[in-house]
C-alpha positions as a printed NumPy array, in Angstrom:
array([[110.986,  43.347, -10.739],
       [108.642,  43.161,  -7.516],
       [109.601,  41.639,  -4.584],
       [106.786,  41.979,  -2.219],
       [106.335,  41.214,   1.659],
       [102.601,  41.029,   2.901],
       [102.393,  41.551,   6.707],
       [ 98.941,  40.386,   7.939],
       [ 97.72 ,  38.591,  10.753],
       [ 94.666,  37.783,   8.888],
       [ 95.506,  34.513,   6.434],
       [ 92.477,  35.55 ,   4.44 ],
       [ 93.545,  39.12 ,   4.051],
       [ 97.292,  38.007,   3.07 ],
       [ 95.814,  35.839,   0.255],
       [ 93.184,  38.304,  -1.053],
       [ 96.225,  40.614,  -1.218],
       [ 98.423,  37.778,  -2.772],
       [ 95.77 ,  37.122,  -5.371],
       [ 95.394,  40.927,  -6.335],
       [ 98.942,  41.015,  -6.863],
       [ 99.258,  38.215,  -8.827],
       [ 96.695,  39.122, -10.929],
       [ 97.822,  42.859, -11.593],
       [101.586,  43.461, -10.876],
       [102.986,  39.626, -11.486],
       [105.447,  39.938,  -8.837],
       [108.528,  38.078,  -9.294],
       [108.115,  36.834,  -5.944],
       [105.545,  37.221,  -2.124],
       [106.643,  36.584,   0.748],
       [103.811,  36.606,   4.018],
       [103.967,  37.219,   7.537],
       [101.187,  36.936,  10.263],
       [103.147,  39.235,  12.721],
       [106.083,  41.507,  13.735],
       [108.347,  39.406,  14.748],
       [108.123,  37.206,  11.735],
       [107.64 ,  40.26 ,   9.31 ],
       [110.892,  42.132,  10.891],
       [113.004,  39.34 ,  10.345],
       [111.996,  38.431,   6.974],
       [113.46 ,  42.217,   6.664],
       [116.767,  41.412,   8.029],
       [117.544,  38.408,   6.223],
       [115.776,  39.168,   2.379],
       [115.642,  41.672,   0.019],
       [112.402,  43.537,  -0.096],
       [111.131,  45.821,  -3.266],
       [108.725,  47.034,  -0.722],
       [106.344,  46.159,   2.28 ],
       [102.661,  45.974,   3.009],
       [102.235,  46.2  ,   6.542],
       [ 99.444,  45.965,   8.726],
       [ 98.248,  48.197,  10.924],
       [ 96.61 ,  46.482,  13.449],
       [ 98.381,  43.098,  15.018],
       [ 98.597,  40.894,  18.04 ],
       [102.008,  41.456,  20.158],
       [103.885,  44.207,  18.104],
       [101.67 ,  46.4  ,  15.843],
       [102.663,  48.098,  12.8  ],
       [104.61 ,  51.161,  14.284],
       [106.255,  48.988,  16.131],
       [107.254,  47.327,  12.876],
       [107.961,  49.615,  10.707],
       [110.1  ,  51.584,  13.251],
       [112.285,  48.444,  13.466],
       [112.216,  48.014,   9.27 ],
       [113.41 ,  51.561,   8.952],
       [116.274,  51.466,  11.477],
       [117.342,  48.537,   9.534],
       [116.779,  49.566,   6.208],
       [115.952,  53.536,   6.035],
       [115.656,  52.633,   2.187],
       [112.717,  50.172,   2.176],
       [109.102,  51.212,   1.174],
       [106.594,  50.455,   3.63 ],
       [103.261,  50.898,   2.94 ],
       [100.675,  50.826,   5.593],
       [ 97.507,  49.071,   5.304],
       [ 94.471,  49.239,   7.598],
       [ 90.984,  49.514,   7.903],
       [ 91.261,  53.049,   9.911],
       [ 90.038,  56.075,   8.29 ],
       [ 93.606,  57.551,   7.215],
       [ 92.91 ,  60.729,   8.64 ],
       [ 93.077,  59.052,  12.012],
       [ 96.325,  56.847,  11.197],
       [ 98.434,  58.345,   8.197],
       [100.049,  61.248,   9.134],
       [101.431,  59.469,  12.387],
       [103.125,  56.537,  10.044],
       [104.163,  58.891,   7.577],
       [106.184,  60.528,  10.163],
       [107.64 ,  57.48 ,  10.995],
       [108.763,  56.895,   7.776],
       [105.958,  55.107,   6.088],
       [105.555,  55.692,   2.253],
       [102.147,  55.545,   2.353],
       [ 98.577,  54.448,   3.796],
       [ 96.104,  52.646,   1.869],
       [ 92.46 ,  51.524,   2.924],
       [ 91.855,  47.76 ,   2.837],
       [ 88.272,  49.099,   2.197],
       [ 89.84 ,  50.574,  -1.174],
       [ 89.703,  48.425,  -4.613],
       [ 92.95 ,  46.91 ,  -5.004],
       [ 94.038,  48.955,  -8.054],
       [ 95.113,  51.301,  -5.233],
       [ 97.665,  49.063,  -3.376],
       [ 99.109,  48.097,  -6.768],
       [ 99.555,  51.683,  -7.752],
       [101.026,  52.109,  -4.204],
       [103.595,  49.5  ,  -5.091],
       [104.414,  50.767,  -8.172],
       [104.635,  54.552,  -6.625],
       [107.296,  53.178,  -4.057],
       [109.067,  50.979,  -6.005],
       [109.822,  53.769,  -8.627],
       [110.108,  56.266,  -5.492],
       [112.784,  53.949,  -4.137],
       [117.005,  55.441,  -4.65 ],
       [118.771,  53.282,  -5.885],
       [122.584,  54.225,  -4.7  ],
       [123.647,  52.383,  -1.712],
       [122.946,  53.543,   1.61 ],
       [120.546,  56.076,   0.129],
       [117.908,  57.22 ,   2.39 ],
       [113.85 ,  57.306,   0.506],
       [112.217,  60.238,   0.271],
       [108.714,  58.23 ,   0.311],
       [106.69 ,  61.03 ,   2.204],
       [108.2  ,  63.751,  -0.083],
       [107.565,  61.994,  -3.139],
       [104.142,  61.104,  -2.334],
       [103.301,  64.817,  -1.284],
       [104.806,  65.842,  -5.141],
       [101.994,  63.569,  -6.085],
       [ 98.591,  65.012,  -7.852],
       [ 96.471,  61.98 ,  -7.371],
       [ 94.922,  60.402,  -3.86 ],
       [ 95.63 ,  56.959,  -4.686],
       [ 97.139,  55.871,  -1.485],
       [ 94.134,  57.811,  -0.286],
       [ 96.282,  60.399,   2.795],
       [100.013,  61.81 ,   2.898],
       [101.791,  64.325,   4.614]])
């Protein structure tokens, strides 16, 4: 049901996250990436329930990334995940086309209910375009902790 794509440059962040997952959403499968580069092309050439991209990387950083995700799949969940405040940060990826921002300084019950916001968030026609940032503003609760 969950095919999730860590994006970390941090090997002990990418497990921490791995082992959250596995121990609350049972994924059907995890794929990592420490960059970009790596993450962006793991994009192109698998299918992707949705992304948890990192903020903060060597060579190409996250807006970088998720720019380059979009234009190649304007359909695929991407939430953003940093140690920033997300009232410095959010907005700006939301924009871009993020789904949403959550704090790595959070408990992980909120990336998980990220997941499951964006997966469920996510059309399912062909060729449709998300409405991430609009369905997380229709949202009550501040469990990605900032959107639009």
């Amino acid at each position: 049901m969950y095919r999730v794509l860590i994006v970390d440059d941090h090997a002990t962040v990418r497990q921490g996250v791995r082992q959250a997952l596995d121990e609350q959403l049972h994924p059907d499968a995890q794929g990592e990436a420490s960059n970009a580069d790596e993450a962006i092309a793991m994009v192109e050439h698998d299918e992707w329930d949705v992304v948890i991209l990192d903020v903060n990387m060597p060579g190409k950083g996250g807006m970088e990334a998720l720019r380059a995700m979009k234009q190649h799949n304007p359909s695929l969940p991407v939430i953003m995940f940093s140690v920033f405040p997300p009232e410095q940060v959010a907005q700006r990826f939301m924009a871009a086309g993020a789904y949403g921002y959550v704090s790595k300084g959070g408990p992980a019950e909120e990336l998980v209910q990220a997941i499951r916001g964006a997966v469920s968030a996510r059309p399912t026609a062909p060729g449709a375009v998300c409405g991430c940032a609009d369905a997380m503003a229709a949202r009550d609760d501040s469990l990605t902790a900032w959107r639009l």
